[in-house]
C-alpha positions in Angstrom: -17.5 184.7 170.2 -15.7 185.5 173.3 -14.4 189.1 173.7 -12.3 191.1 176.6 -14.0 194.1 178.0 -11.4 196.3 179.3 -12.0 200.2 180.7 -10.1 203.0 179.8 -6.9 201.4 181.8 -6.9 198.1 180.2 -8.6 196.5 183.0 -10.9 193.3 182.5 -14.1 194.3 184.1 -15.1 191.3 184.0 -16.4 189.7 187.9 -14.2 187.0 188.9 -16.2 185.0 191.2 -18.3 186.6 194.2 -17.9 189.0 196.7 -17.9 186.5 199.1 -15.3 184.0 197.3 -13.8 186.0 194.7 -12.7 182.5 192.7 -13.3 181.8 189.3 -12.3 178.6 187.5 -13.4 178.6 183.3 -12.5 176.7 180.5 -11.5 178.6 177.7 -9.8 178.4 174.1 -8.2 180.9 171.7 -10.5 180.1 168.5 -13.5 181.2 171.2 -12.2 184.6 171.0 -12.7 187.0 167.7 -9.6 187.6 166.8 -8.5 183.9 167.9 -6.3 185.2 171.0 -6.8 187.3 173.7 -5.5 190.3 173.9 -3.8 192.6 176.2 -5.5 193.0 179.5 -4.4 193.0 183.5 -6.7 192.8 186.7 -6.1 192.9 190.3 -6.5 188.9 190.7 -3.9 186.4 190.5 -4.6 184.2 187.6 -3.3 180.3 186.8 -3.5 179.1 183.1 -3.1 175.4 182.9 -3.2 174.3 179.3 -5.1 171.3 178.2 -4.7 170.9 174.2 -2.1 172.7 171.3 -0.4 175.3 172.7 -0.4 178.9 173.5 2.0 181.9 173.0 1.6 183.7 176.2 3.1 187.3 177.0 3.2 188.9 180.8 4.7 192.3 180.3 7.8 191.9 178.9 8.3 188.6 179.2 7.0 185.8 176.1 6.5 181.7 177.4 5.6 179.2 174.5 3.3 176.9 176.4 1.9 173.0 175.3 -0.5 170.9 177.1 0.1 170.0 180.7 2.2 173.6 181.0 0.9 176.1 184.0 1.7 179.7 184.0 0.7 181.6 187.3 0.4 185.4 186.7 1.1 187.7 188.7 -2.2 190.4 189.7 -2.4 193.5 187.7 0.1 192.6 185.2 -0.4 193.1 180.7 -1.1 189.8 179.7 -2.4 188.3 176.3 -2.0 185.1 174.9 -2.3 184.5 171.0 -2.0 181.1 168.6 1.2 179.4 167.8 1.5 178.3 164.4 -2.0 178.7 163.7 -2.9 176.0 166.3 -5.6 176.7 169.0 -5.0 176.1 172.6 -7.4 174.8 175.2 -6.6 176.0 178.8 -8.3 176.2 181.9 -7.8 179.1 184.3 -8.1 179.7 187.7 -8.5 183.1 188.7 -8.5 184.7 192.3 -8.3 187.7 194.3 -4.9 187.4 196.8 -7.1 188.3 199.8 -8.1 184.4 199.9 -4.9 183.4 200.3 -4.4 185.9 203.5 -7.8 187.2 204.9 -7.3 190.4 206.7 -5.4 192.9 205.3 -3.5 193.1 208.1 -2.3 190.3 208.6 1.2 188.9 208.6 0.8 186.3 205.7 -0.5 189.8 203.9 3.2 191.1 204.8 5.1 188.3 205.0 3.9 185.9 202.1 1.8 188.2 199.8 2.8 191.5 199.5 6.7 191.1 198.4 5.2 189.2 196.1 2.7 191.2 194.3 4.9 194.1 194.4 7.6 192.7 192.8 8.0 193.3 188.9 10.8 191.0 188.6 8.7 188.5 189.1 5.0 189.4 186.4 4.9 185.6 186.3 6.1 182.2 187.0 6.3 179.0 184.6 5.8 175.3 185.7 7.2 173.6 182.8 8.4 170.4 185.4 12.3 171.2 184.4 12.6 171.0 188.3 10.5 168.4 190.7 8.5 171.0 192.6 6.9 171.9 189.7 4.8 168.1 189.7 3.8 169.5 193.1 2.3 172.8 192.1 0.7 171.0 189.2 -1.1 168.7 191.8 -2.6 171.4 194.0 -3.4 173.2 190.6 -5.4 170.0 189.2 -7.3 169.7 193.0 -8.6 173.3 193.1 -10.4 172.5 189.6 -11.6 168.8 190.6 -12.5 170.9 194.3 -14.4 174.0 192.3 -15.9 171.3 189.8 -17.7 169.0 192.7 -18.7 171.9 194.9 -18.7 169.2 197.7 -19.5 170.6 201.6 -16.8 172.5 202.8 -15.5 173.0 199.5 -14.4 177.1 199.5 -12.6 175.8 202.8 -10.8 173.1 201.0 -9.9 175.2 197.8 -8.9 177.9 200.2 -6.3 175.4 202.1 -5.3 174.2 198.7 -4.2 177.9 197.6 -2.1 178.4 200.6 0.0 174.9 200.2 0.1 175.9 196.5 1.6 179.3 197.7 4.1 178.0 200.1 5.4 175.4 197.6 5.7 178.2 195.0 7.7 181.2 197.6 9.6 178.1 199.6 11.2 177.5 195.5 11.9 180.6 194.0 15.2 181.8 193.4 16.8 183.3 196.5 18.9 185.6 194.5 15.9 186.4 192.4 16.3 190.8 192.1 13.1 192.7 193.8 12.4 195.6 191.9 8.8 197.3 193.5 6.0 198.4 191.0 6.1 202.2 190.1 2.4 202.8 190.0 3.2 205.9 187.5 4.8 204.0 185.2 2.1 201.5 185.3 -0.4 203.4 185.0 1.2 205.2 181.8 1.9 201.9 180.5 -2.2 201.3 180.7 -2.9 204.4 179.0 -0.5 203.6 176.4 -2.0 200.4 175.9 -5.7 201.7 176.0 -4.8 204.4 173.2 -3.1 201.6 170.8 -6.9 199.4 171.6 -8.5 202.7 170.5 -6.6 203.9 167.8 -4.7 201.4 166.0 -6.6 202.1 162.7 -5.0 205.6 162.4 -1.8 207.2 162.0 -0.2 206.4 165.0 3.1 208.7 165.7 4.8 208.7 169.1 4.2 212.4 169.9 0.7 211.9 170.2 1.5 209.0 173.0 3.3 210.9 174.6 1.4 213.8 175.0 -1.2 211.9 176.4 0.9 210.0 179.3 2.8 213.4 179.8 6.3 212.1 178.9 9.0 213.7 176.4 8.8 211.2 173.1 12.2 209.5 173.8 10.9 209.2 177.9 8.1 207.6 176.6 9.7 205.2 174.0 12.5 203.9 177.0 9.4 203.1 179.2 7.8 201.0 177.1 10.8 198.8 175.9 11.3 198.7 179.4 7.9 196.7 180.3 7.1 195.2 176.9 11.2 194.2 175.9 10.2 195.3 172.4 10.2 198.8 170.3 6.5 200.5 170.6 6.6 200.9 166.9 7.4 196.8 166.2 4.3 195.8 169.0 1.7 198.1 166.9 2.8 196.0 163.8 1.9 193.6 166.1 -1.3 194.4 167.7 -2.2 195.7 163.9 -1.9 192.1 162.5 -3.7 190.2 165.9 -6.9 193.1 165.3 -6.8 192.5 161.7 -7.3 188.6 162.0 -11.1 189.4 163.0 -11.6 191.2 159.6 -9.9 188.6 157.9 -11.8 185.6 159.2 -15.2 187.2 159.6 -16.0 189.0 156.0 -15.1 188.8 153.0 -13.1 191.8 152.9 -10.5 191.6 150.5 -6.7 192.0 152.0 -6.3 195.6 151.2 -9.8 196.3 152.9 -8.5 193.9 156.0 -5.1 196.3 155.7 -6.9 199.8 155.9 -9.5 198.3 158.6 -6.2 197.2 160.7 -4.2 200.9 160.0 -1.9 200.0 157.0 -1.9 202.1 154.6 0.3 198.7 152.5 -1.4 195.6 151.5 1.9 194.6 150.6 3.5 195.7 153.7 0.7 194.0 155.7 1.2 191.0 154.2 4.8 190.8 155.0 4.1 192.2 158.9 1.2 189.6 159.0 3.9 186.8 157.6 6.4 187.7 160.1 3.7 187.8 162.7 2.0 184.5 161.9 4.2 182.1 159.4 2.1 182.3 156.6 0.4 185.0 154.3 -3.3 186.5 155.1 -4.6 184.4 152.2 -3.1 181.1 153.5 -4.2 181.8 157.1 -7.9 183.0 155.8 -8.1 179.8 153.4 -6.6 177.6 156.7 -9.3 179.0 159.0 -12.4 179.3 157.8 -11.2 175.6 156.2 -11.1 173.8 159.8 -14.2 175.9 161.0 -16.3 174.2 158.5 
């Protein structure tokens, strides 16, 4: 089973490609990963999801897309990300994941300034969705589809060509984003503090949990620290644990035969019953249901 590998800041560690063409394209599905969804992560490269089969519930920071087949989701580098099951149904995606520096070379160069930078440094903008409600989106999808036929084939010349491809993807995507769209830069402080927020939750979220101790560790007053991450996440701290608690728990559930108050305590409830109505919430169904569903269409 699939697993991310994150350092203390949340950060994938895993290589992307080379040094030489940082450029990775994998195939990939939720039900590959332990807990059946991938969980919060960022990295310094740029990635595009394009899903192939079922659907995917994908969240960039604050923001939450509900993507089926054919959709393409471009994140933006260093950015939270996870992407969990929809109604119990896997998704199939492919994802094309690259360093910016391809698209621009030097780092001083004007397409760095001009095209990349705003860009990147922009949290308004954590991702963008190419759902085809507007015609450039058929466009993006095209380039999107040649990069993988192009990294697939490995044909002469073929870094050159993707490298082309990226650019023209790139221009069609800055030449049709809203003009009024609001830039707001990155504060790296907050960022970071959101990271080691996130990091403590991975490492802890089978204990008590209260906020003090969070804040404490970032160095922010408890209310500070409560406004900063509704502002990044767009949900209360407190409701995403209950969260991240049921998505961690769903590895216990499917891979022992733990009984549901053993997959509670393992997960940090202290409930079984309160678990089971976080985990309904959460997922549609009760931890039975889902457990009997599961290991059912494994078989």
């Amino acid at each position: 089973m699939a697993e991310i590998i994150t350092d203390g800041s949340q950060k994938e560690l895993k290589k992307h490609g080379s040094d030489e063409f940082p450029l990775l394209v994998s195939y990939e599905k939720l039900s590959g990963y332990k807990s059946g969804s991938f969980l919060w992560h960022w990295h310094p490269e740029i990635e595009i999801t394009l899903v192939l089969d079922g659907q995917i519930l994908y969240k960039v920071n604050q923001c939450t897309y509900h993507m089926k087949a054919g959709d393409i989701l471009l994140g933006n580098a260093n950015v939270l990300h996870a992407g969990f099951m929809e109604d119990m149904k896997d998704g199939k995606y492919v994802s094309i994941t690259f360093l910016p520096k391809i698209i621009y070379g030097s780092y001083g160069s004007i397409l760095r300034r001009k095209y990349v930078e705003p860009f990147l440094h922009n949290f308004s903008l954590p991702a963008v969705y190419i759902d085809y409600s507007q015609p450039w989106h058929e466009i993006f999808s095209e380039y999107v589809r040649e990069i993988i036929t192009l990294y697939e084939e490995k044909k002469e010349f073929y870094e050159l060509d993707i490298t082309g491809t990226l650019q023209k993807l790139w221009r069609c995507m800055l030449q049709n984003l809203p003009e009024n769209l609001p830039y707001t830069e990155h504060s790296k402080l907050e960022r970071n503090r959101m990271r080691e927020i996130m990091d403590y939750l991975e490492h802890n979220y089978m204990n008590k949990i209260q906020m003090k101790d969070i804040a404490e560790k970032i160095h922010l007053c408890e209310s500070e620290c409560s406004r900063l991450f509704k502002r990044y996440m767009n949900v209360s701290l407190f409701t995403f644990l209950q969260e991240y608690r049921v998505e961690r728990s769903l590895e216990f559930l499917l891979s022992s035969d733990n009984s549901i108050m053993e997959v509670a305590q393992k997960s940090g409830f202290t409930d079984s019953n309160y678990y089971a109505k976080v985990f309904s919430r959460v997922k549609g169904c009760s931890p039975q249901k889902y457990r009997k569903q599961n290991i059912r269409e494994d078989m």
